[in-house]
C-alpha positions, 0 to 999 in steps of 0.5 A: 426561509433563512438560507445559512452560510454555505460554510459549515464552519462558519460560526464563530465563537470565541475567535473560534470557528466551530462546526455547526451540528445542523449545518446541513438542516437547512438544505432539507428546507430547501429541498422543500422549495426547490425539488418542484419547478417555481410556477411564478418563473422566478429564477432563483431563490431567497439569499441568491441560490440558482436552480438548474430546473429553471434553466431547463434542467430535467433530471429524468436520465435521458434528457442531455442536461449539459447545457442546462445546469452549465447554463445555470452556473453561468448565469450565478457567475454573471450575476454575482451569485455564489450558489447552484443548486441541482434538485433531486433527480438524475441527470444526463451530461454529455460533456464536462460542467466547468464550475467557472466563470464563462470567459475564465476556462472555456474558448470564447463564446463556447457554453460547453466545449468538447471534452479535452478542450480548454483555456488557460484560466485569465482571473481566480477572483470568485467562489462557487458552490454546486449542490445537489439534494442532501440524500445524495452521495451514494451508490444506489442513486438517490438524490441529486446524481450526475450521469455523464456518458463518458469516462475519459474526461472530468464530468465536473471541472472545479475552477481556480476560486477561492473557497469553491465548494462541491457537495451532495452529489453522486457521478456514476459514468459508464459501467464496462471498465474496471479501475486501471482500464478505465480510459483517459490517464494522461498525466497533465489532464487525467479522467477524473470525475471530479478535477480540481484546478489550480493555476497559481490561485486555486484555494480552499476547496470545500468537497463535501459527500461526493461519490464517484463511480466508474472513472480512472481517477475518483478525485484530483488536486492540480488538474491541468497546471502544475500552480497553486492549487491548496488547502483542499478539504473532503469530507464523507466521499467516496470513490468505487471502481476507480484507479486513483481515489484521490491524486493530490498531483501539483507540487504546489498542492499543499495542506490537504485533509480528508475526513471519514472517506471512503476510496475503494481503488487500486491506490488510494490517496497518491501525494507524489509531488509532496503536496501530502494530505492529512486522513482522518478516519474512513474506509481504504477497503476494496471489494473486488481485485483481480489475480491470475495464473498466466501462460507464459512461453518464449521466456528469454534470457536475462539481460544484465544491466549495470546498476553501480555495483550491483546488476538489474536483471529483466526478461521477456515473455509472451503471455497469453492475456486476459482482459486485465494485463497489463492495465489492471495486474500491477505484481508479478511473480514466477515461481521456480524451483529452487529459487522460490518466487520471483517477485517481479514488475512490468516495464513494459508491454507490445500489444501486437506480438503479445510479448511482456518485459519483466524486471525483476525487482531490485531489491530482490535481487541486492537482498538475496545476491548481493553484488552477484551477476545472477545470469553468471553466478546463478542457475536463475535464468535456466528456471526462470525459462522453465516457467509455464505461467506468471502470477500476476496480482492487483496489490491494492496501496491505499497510502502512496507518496510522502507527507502522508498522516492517517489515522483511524483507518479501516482497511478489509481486503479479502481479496487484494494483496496489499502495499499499506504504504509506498512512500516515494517521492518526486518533488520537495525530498524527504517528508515523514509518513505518520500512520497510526490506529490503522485496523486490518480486518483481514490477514494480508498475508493470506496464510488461510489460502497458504494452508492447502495451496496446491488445492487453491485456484491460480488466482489464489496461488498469486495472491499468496506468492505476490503478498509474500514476495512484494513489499508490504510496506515500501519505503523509499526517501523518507521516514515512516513511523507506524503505531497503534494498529493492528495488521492482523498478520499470521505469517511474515511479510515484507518490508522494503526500505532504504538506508539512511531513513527511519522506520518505526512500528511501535505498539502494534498487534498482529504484525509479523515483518521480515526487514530484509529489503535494506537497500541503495543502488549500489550497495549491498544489502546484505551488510549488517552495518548499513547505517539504516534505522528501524525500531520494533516494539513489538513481541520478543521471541524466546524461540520461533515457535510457542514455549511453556514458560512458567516464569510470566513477569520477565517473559512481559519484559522481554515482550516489552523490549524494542527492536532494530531490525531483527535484534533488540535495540542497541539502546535496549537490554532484554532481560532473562530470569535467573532460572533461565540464566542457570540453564542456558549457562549450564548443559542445555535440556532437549528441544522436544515436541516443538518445544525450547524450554529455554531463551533463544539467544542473540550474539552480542546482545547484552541481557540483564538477569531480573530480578538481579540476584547478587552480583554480576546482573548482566551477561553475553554470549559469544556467538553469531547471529541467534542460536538455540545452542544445540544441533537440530537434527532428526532426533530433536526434530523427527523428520528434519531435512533440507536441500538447495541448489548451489549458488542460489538463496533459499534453502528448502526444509521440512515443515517442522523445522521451519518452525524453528526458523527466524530471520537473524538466525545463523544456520550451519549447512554441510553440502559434502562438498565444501565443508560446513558453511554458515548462513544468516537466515533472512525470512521465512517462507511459509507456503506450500509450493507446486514442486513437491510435498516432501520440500513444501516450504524454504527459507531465504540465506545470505547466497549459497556462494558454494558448490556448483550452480546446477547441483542440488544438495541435501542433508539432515543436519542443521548445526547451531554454535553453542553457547559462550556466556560471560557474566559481568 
């Protein structure tokens, strides 16, 4: 038999290296060989490849097989040999297999140490390989699978080599956890199936068809050292009822890739300390995730803690747990009455008086209030006391940190509210997102459970309110640019990112955002004039609900026409055609029907008239924010009504006229009180509520900074400025 190199890149052709189709051909002969122990005693195979059958090694699922196959290890080690192979079969293991030298990071004399225990590694100068049978890397069994009977620590340990190599096996550990139950999450030495070491020497690791089953962490880069521990590559693994699928943890773990994986976990891939990671293709879909609707009493009063200019606001409450909070719930919100849903975090949690502290979420709080004290300028926390149960979620984050490249990814979570990205970073500042040709298969926003809410199940309810509430995309300290893809969005959700730091989304399909978590500590997010970035290519709305139009060439141009936040881009000029130039600059026809027969207009914003006709091609209207020119009241809009509570963010309306909602519209409201005042629209909420039929949806506004804040005003009247057009 010809063994072949163990590097399936190894062939060189034209000072190139090139992926050998039948690389993995030859394991199929050796699986010939090796499946059935050698009767001649021989120890290992042509080319030097150990089998752990000829040190003992059984397979049978009830012989503990630790010492075996780390005895097999051993030996290629003190023999010079780079290979290990481990037949078909499965494969008991009571400890960690270390693939490493025996005196490298095992206390001296010790075959198998206790899990938790072990050495700092003295020498990186060797490079090994385990395999197991090529049918392997699956759920179902087949092939060579590792069954430790632990979780809370590594079931394979990699040493700091060079070029190590792990492929062809599945590591399934005891069922009776999920995801962020499982034990062992200190952060130096975590519960992963597989752990990857560095010391300052560990270099291109090979991973290959690995699946890992039943751990806190499926894959992790830097284990137990913050040194050198680069250029990883994993190919086709995969990683169920995990936590983390794979944590690229070290700040000197650079220059990792990930080809056609599949990491089925709460966070996907988690790169914090900028070590980053290159995806190409695979799968980040999670088929199960957990949501409730959670008791709560004793909820306490605000406590206000100053943030530069503007205030943090948490809470506590005892809520009656289930055998998913805290560890697995990761969002949380409560639904009040007039503040609509209150998206908050856990910051922590006492197992022995039951008792949760909740922050709400700062962003929140800057968007909606500004610099306002919400405990004295708001009737905030009287609500928040009145609340019966938290709506708790696990969001799912298949991309988490920053440096992160993905493209080609499938991502289907019927049941998970999601957060696509979450860049953040603890090491090595700003380093760009880059995510492209990314495909929801599913609606995140869960507009089909919003339908007919009151009906759903709590856990449903908290689906809806947390994918609403939370950010789909969080971005913090770096750029992100998002193209190609398709979110499969039906209604908004949010997007939560800061200053100074671009956000693009270019070409993509089914993508409703509200841009509206714009924010530093200390500022206020409310101001227009924030020097953030954001790009929108993306469809232009002639109004916020459908239109008939009849001329199709310039609608295209509009739908062409990038976007910076919610406006046309200042580098950009939308375009209107001269029919609808003559009836905007004239008396504006009837919106009727859910119907504007006519362009929905930014103030300020420049438009062309195309095809130009004559002269003066270009004009501006002189109003502020968007406006459909005309008063919407009862007879435009049967049944039109609307009600806040002084001193709060959101407005509540009817569902007809929520249709005629967007953000950056700016909207007149009389109270009877104070006169009319105008508001700038920031997103709109589209779900059904507990509190009432006849209020079902809102909207969220700059603060309702009039009135008193324990008074609820209502009206039929929503005054829109008129039209000023200039021509030029």
């Amino acid at each position: 038999m010809t063994i072949k190199p163990l590097d399936p890149y190894s062939e060189v052709v034209d000072n190139r290296r090139r992926w050998q189709p039948d690389w993995y051909s030859w394991l199929q002969d050796l699986t010939t060989v090796v499946n059935t122990p050698s009767s001649s005693g021989g120890t290992f195979l042509d080319g030097g490849v150990v089998n752990a059958w000829e040190f003992g090694a059984v397979g049978d699922n009830v012989t503990d097989d630790t010492a075996a196959i780390q005895a097999a290890i051993d030996y290629a080690c003190n023999n010079n040999h780079s290979a290990i192979f481990i037949p078909k079969g499965t494969y008991k293991i009571s400890s960690a297999l270390f693939l490493d030298p025996p005196d490298n990071m095992r206390p001296d004399g010790v075959t198998s140490p206790p899990n938790g225990t072990f050495d700092s590694p003295e020498h990186g100068a060797f490079s090994l390989t385990l395999m197991g049978d090529p049918s392997s890397g699956n759920h179902e069994g087949f092939g060579t699978s590792i069954r430790p009977t632990y979780s809370d620590f590594p079931a394979i340990i990699v040493g700091p080599g060079q070029g190590m190599g792990l492929r062809d096996l599945s590591i399934k550990g005891p069922e009776g956890f999920y995801r962020g139950n499982h034990p062992g999450t200190d952060a130096f030495t975590p519960a992963s199936a597989v752990a990857l070491t560095g010391f300052g020497v560990g270099s291109r690791t090979f991973i290959a068809n690995i699946h890992v089953e039943n751990f806190n962490r499926g894959f992790r880069t830097g284990w137990g050292s913050d040194g050198l521990n680069d250029s990883n590559t994993f190919i086709k693994c995969t990683s169920f009822n995990t936590y983390i699928g794979l944590e690229i943890w070290g700040t000197q773990n650079f220059i990792n890739s990930c080809y056609d994986c599949n990491f089925s976990a709460t966070r996907g891939i988690v790169a914090l300390a900028g070590g980053g990671c290159h995806v190409f293709g695979g799968n980040f879909s999670t088929s199960a995730a957990e949501a409730a609707g959670l008791t709560v009493s004793s909820v306490s009063a605000l406590t206000m803690i100053a943030n530069g200019n503007t205030f943090r606001a948490t809470f506590t409450a005892v809520v009656t747990a289930n055998g998913f909070f805290p560890n697995v719930y990761n969002t949380f919100a409560f639904m009040t009455e007039h503040f609509g849903v209150v998206p908050c975090e856990l910051t922590n949690w006492d197992d022995g008086t039951d008792t949760a502290t909740f922050e709400i979420l700062i962003t929140w709080i800057s968007t909606n209030f500004g610099v306002a004290n919400l405990k004295t300028g708001t009737d905030i926390e009287a609500e928040l006391q009145a609340c019966t149960k938290v709506f708790c979620a696990e969001t799912c984050t298949p991309f988490e940190g920053v440096n992160i490249t993905a493209i080609g990814i499938h991502i289907e979570n019927d049941l998970a509210p999601t957060c696509l990205i979450r860049s953040r970073s603890t090491f090595g500042g700003s380093r760009p997102n880059v995510l492209s040709q990314i495909f929801f298969n599913t609606d995140p926003s869960f507009a089909g459970f919003a339908e007919t809410l009151p009906t759903q199940t709590d856990a449903n309810k908290a689906r809806v309110y947390i994918s609403r509430s939370h950010p789909f995309i969080w971005t913090r300290d770096t750029d992100t640019h998002i193209s190609d893809s398709s979110f499969g969005l039906n209604v908004p959700v949010v997007i939560d990112t800061t200053p100074f730091h671009r956000f693009t989304v270019e070409r993509c399909t089914a993508v409703t955002l509200w841009f509206q978590r714009s924010s530093l500590p200390g500022s206020d997010a409310r101001d227009s004039d924030a020097p953030w970035c954001g790009e929108y290519d993306t469809f232009y709305f002639r109004s916020g609900i459908n239109s008939t139009e009849a001329d199709q060439y310039p609608r295209r141009l509009l739908q062409m026409t990038p976007f910076w936040h919610n406006r046309p881009a200042p580098w950009s000029t939308p375009c209107v055609s001269p029919g609808d130039f003559t009836t905007i600059s004239g008396t504006l026809p009837a919106i009727s029907g859910l119907i504007v027969p006519y362009p929905l207009l930014l103030g300020g914003q420049i438009y062309r008239k195309f095809p130009a006709v004559g002269a003066n091609s270009h004009f501006i209207s002189s109003h502020s924010g968007y406006t459909y020119g005309q008063d919407l009241t009862t007879t435009n809009i049967p049944g039109l009504s609307w009600s806040y509570k002084g001193q709060s963010c959101n407005v509540y309306m009817s569902g007809a006229v929520l249709l005629f909602m967007r953000p950056g519209l700016t909207i007149g409201l009389d109270n009877g009180t104070d006169g009319e005042q105008f508001y700038s629209v920031l997103g709109v909420f589209a779900v059904a509520t507990d509190f009432g039929a006849d209020e079902p949806f809102y909207i969220t506004v700059n603060p309702l900074t009039v009135g008193n804040k324990t008074t609820l005003y209502s009206g039929t009247v929503i005054t829109q400025q008129p039209y000023a057009i200039t021509a030029f």
